[in-house]
N, C-alpha and C positions, 0 to 999 in steps of 0.2 A: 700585479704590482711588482715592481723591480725594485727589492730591497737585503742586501744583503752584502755584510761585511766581513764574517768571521767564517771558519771552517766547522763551527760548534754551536751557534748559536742555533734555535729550535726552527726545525726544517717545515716549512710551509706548501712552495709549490718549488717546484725541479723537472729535468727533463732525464727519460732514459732512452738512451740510442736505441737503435737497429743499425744491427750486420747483414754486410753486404749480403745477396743471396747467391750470385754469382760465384764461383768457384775461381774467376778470372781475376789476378794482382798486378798493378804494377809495380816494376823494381827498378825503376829511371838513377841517376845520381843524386837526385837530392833524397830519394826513398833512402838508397846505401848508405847518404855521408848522416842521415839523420839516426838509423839504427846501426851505425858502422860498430859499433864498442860490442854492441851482443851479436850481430849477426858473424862477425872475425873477418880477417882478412881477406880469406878465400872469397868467400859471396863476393865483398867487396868489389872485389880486381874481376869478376868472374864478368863475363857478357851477355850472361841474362837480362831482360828487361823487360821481363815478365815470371810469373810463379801461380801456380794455382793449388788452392785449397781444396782437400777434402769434403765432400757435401755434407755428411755426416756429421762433423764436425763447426759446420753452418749451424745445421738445424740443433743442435744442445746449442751453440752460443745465440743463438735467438730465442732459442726454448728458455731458457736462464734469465736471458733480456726481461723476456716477457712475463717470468716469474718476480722477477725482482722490479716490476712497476709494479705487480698486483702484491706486493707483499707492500712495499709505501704508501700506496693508494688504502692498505686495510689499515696504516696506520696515521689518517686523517691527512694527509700529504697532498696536494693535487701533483696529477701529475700527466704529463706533456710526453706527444712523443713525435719523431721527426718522420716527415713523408717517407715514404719509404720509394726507393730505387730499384724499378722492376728491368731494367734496359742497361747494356750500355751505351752510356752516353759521350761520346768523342769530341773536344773542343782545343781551338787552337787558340794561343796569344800572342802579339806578336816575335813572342821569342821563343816560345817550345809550345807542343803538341802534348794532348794527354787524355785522360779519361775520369769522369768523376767519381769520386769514392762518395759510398754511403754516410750519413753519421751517425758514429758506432761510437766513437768516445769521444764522446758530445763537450766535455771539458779542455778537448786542446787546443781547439782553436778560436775560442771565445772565452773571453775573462768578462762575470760581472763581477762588480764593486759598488756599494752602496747603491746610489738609483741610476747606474748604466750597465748596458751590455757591448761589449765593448769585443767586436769580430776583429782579432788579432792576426797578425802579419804572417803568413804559415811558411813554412819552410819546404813544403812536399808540394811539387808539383798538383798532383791529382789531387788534392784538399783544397783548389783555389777555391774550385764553388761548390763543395760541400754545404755549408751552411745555408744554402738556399733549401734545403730539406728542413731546417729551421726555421724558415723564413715566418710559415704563419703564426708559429709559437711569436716569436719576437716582437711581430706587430699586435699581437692582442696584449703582450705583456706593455708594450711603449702605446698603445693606443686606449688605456685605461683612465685618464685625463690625472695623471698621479707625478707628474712633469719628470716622467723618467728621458734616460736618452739612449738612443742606437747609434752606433757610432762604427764605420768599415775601417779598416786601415784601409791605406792607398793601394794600388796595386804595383804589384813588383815584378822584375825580369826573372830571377832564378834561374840565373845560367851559371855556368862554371864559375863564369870569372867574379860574379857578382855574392857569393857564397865564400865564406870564412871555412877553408878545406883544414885546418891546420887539427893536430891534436886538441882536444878541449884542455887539457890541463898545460898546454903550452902559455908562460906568461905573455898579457896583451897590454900595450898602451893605448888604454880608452882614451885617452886625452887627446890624441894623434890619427884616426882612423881615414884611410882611405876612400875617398868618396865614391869609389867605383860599388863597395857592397849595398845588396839590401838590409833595410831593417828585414828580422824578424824572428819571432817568439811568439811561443806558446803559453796561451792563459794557464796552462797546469804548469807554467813556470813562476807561479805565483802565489806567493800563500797567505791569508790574511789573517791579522790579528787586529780585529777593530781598525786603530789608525797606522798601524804599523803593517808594512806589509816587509814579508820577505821575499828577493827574487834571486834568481838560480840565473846567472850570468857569464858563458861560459867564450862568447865569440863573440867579434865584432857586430854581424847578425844581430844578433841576441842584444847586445847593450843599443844600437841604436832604434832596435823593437822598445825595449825598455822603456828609451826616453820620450821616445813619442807617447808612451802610456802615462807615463809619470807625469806628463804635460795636463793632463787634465784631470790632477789633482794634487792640486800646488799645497791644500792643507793635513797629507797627508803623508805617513814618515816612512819610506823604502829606504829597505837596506839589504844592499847587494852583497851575494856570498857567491863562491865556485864552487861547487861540490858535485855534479852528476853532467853528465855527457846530454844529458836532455831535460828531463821531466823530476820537477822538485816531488811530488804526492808519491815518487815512488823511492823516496830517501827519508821524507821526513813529515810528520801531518801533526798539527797543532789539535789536539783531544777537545782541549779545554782552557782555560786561563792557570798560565803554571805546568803543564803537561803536554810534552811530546813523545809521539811516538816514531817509532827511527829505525830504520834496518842496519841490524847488530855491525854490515859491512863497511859499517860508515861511524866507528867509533870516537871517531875526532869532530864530529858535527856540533859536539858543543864549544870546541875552541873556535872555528868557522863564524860562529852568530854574534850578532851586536850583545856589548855588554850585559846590558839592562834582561838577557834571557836566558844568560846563563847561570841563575840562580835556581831555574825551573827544572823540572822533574823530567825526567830523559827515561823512557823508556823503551827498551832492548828486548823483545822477544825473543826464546830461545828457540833456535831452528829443525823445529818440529814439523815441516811440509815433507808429506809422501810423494818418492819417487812419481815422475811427471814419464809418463809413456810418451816418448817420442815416434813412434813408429807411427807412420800412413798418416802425417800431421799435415805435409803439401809432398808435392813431387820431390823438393829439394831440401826435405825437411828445416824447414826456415823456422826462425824462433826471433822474434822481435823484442822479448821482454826477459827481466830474470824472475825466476818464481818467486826470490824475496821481494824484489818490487812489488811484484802484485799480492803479495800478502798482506802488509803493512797499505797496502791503498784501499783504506778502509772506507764508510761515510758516515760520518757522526749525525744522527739524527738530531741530539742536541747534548747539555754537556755531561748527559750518561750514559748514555743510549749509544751503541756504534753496530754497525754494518758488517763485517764480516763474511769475508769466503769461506765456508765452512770447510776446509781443506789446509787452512792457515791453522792450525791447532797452535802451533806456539802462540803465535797473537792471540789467540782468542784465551788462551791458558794464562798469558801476561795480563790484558786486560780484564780478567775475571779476578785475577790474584790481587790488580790495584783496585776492585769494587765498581768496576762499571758492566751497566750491562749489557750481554753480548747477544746478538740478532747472526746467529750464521745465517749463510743464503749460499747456495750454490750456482756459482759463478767457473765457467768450464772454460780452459783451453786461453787462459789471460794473456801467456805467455808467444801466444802463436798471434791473436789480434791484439798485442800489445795495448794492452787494457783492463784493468780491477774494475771495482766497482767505484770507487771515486773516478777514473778515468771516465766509463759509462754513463757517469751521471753530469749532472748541470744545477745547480741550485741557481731558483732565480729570486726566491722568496726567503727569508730566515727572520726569526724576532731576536734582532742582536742589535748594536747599538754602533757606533762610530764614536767610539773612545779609545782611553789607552789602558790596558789590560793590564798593564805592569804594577 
């Protein structure tokens, strides 16, 4: 059953990735322009276009995968997981060449909402057909007779010229946008609160990804903020009704939010993550994520119960100290497959409702 509206409400079935096994990455331009803010300049400008991962470092981020289904699964959870990718697989479109990625953080490029799934407009190259490693979860989920719906974005060029290159914190006139870009956005650019949704809107991309989502769901209240170069779940994640939690780096996130939420509880972990070994991480030591990010990318099983990297000690110290309780899981190396555990996962199922929380 495809039901599910909030980030808190009591987790039912979900899906948890698998990482690639291959050691082999690609790093095309839209890889660079979508991690440009953590990976820095260098990478950026550099002519690579390709990187490879450590093996070792495969196997704990699959070993942990695979930890953290059988730990939901012991807590009444169904839980789903995607084909896995033993090959590489090379495919062309008629505008660029590439290779398919695994799904590993099964939340970016699919947004459900209430009773859709809804496979969102991706930004990376090598993520076009990702989601077909999903595919059989999705048809058992929409072929339940419970009148859910699947829904693909269109398919798009992502070429240079069709990609929003500019700084994200550069101001844009939505109003005006050039017909030459694609839509496109990431479902974990979206955060739900019953009817209220929040979305992280940084590029042209990104707002005409938006509208096309927002299109099929005319009774329902979005409200666009700017605040991170990509992915909302690793700035800010709704606990509960009244209770956010938020990386300390982003202390203005309550002037950012509509009115009506800035009356709720903002919580700040204090930055208690152990030094992260960077050494023998890939060839070119690449790093896709920040450790805060993945700290605070928690998953609330429901509205007491959270998920936790057990490596996150401020979060887990924050949220204990506000009386919820904490589930660590050990979750390795987030910052290299830029992915937490809210990234990794997919809720398709939760007992929450389609109202307004406020």
């Amino acid at each position: 059953m495809i039901n599910s509206h909030t980030s808190f409400g009591k987790l039912k079935t979900i899906i948890v990735g698998r990482e690639l096994k291959l050691n082999r990455r690609i790093m095309d331009l839209t890889f660079k322009y979508f991690y440009k803010e953590t990976l820095g300049q260098e990478i950026y400008e550099s002519p690579c276009d390709d990187y490879k991962i450590n093996s070792d470092l495969i196997f704990d981020r699959n070993f942990d995968l695979d930890n953290l289904a059988n730990l939901l699964t012991s807590l009444g959870i169904k839980v789903y997981r995607p084909d896995e990718l033993k090959r590489i697989i090379k495919f062309e479109t008629p505008t660029f060449k590439s290779e398919v990625s695994s799904a590993s953080n099964v939340r970016d490029i699919t947004w459900v909402y209430k009773n859709k799934i809804i496979e969102t407009p991706t930004y990376i190259r090598n993520r076009y057909f990702e989601n077909i490693a999903l595919y059989n979860v999705f048809e058992e989920c929409y072929d339940n007779g419970n009148g859910g719906q699947w829904i693909k974005a269109p398919n798009t060029k992502l070429t240079e010229s069709t990609i929003d290159l500019d700084d994200w914190r550069k101001k844009r006139d939505f109003s005006n946008i050039n017909k030459r870009y694609d839509m496109a956005i990431d479902g974990a650019q979206f955060l739900r609160i019953g009817k209220d949704v929040i979305v992280n809107v940084t590029t042209y991309n990104h707002y005409l990804g938006f509208q096309w989502i927002k299109s099929f769901f005319p009774d329902a209240n979005f409200h666009m903020i700017s605040v991170a170069d990509n992915h909302i779940d690793g700035t800010i994640n709704c606990l509960k009704p009244g209770v956010f939690l938020c990386d300390p780096k982003y202390k203005n996130i309550r002037d950012l939010l509509p009115e009506k939420f800035k009356t709720w509880k903002f919580l700040y972990p204090e930055d208690l993550t152990k030094n992260i070994d960077v050494k023998n991480m890939t060839d070119i030591d690449i790093r896709l994520a920040s450790s805060r990010g993945m700290d605070i990318n928690v998953l609330s099983i429901d509205e007491n119960t959270v998920v936790v990297n057990e490596r996150a000690y401020g979060v887990i110290k924050c949220l204990e100290d506000n009386n919820f309780n904490v589930i660590p899981i050990k979750l390795r190396h987030g910052e290299i497959f830029a992915g937490g555990i809210h990234c990794s996962t997919l809720d398709i199922e939760r007992e929450d409702e389609f109202i307004s929380y406020i």
